[in-house]
N, C-alpha and C positions, 0 to 999 in steps of 0.2 A: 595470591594475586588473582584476581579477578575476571577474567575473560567477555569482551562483552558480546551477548548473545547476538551475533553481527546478523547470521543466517535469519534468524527469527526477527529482526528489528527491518529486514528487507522485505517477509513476506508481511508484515503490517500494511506496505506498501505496493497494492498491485495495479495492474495496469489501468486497472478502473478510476484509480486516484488522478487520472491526467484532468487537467485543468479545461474548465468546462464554462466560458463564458457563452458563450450561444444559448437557445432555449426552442427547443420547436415550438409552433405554433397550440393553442390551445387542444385539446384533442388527439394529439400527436405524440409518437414514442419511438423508441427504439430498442431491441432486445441483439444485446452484443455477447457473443462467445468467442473468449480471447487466451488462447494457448501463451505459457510463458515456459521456458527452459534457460535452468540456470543452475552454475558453477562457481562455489566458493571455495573459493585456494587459500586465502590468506584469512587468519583469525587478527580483533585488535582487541590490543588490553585498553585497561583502564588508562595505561600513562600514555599512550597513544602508540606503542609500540606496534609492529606486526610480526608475523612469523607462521609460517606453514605447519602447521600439526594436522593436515590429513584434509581427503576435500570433501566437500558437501553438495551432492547430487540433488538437484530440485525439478520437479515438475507442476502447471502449475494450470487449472483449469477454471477458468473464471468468467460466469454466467449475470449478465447484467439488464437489470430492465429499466427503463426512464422512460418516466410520461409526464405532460405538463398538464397540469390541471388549469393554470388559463395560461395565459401571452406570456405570464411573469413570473408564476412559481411553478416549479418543476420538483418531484419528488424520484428519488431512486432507491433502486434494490437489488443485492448480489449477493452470493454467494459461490465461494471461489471450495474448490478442490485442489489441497496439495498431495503430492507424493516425495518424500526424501530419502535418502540414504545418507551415510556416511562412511567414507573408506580411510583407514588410516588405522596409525598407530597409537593414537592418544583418546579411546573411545571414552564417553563419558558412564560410569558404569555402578556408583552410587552416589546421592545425593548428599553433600557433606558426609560422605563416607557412612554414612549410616547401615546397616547390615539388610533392616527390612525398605532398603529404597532402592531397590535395582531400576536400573534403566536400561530399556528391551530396543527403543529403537537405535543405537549404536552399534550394531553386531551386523551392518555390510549388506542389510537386505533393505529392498525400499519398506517405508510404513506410509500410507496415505490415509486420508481422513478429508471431509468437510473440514472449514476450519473458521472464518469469523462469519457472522450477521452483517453488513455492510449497509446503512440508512444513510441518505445524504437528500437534505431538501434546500434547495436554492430558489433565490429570488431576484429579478432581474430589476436595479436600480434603475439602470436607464434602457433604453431602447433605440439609442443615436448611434454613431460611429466608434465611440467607444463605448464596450460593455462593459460594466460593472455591477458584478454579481455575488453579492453575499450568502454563505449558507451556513449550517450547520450538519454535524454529521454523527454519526454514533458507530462504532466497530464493538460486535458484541460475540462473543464464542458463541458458536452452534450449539457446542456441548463440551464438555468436560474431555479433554485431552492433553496427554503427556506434553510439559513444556519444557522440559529439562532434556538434555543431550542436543547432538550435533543435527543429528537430524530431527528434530521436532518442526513440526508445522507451524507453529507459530506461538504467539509468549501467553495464549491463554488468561488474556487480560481484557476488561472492557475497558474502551476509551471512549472521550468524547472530543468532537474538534469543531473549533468556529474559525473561518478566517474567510475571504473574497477571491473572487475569482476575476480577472480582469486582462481584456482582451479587444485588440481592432486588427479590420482587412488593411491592409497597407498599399490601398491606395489612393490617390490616383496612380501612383507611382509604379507598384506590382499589385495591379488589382487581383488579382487570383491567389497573394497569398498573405497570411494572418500571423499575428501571433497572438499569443494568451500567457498570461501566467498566473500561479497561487500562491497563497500564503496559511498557513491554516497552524492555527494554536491548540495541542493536543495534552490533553488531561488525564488519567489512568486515579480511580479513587485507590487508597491505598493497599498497597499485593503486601506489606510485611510492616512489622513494628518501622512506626515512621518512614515509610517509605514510599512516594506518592509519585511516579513518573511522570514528566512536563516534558514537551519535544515540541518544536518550533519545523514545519515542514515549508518546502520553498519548493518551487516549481516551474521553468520556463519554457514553453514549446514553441516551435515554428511551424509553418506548414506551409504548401501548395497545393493548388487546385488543380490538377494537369485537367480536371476533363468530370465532369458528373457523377462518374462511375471510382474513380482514382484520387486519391489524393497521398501526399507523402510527406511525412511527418516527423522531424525529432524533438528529444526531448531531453533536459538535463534537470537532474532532481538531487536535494538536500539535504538532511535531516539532520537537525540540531538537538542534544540532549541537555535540558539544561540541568538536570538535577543525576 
């Protein structure tokens, strides 16, 4: 049975992925460093089961820069640093059992590494009260690293994703807070004999504005495998 690689299909997803209708002005940017820490307890299989087999320690350092080259298209760039471990009793420790395939990082110590190339260039359809902003986006490995075990950084996979980004202030009513949400259609060209990964990502945030300096923010996020 199948296990699906849960930890790894989450750091695909980092915080740079929030949904992004806005667009600074022409000549304008922003360079964001955004710490994540995270704890996975439960593994799911394929039939949708769950069940505890050990947990998964993540840390998660993620460096982004955004510039709009005019009013309406805006390009980004990131590059995230993970660190994981895993503790438990069900380490993962050859690949299909195979003799010459040991896997080093399940043995209870962190392993960190750089881990995807992150491109996303958006374009801003409209400019009224409500935005609507299509993009395109590319997730590409830095480099060549361990995807298999509990603690790997990530599925060492290049994807590519088109979907919009779409988002208004809500007001007159609460003028100081917004929502946004995404949708984005993710592609992966084939990792094995016939096997091409397709994920449908969904996205919706809230926010307020308490003040210039402040603002506070949630967010609920999806991923759908369709294949």
């Amino acid at each position: 049975m199948r296990a699906v690689r849960f930890l790894s299909l989450l750091l695909t997803l980092p915080l740079s992925s929030l949904a992004q209708a806005w667009l600074t002005p022409q000549g304008d940017g922003t360079v964001s460093v955004l710490y994540q820490d995270d704890i996975s307890r439960l593994h799911s299989f394929d039939d949708g089961r769950t069940k505890d087999r050990g947990h998964t320690y993540s840390q998660g350092l993620y460096v982004n820069a955004d510039f709009s080259l005019t009013d309406r298209l805006a390009v980004q760039v990131g590059l995230p640093y993970i660190d994981a471990k895993y503790v438990g009793p069900f380490p993962h420790l050859l690949v299909r059992g195979e003799a010459n395939t040991a896997v080093a990082v399940d043995n209870g110590n962190y392993h960190g590494g750089f881990q995807d190339f992150r491109f996303n260039l958006r374009y801003a359809l409209t400019q009224r009260a409500l935005k609507i902003v299509p993009f395109v986006a590319a997730v590409l490995p830095s480099h060549a690293y361990p995807a298999f075990g509990h603690a790997a950084i990530g599925t060492n996979e290049q994807e590519y994703r088109v979907g919009v980004n779409v988002g208004r202030r809500l007001n007159p009513i609460l003028p100081k807070a917004f929502v946004q949400g995404q949708y984005a259609f993710g592609f992966t060209p084939e990792v094995a004999a016939g096997i091409a990964p397709k994920r449908s990502y969904g996205e919706l945030q809230l926010g307020y504005l308490l003040n210039r300096h402040i603002s506070f923010q949630g967010s609920s996020e999806l991923t759908y495998s369709h294949n």
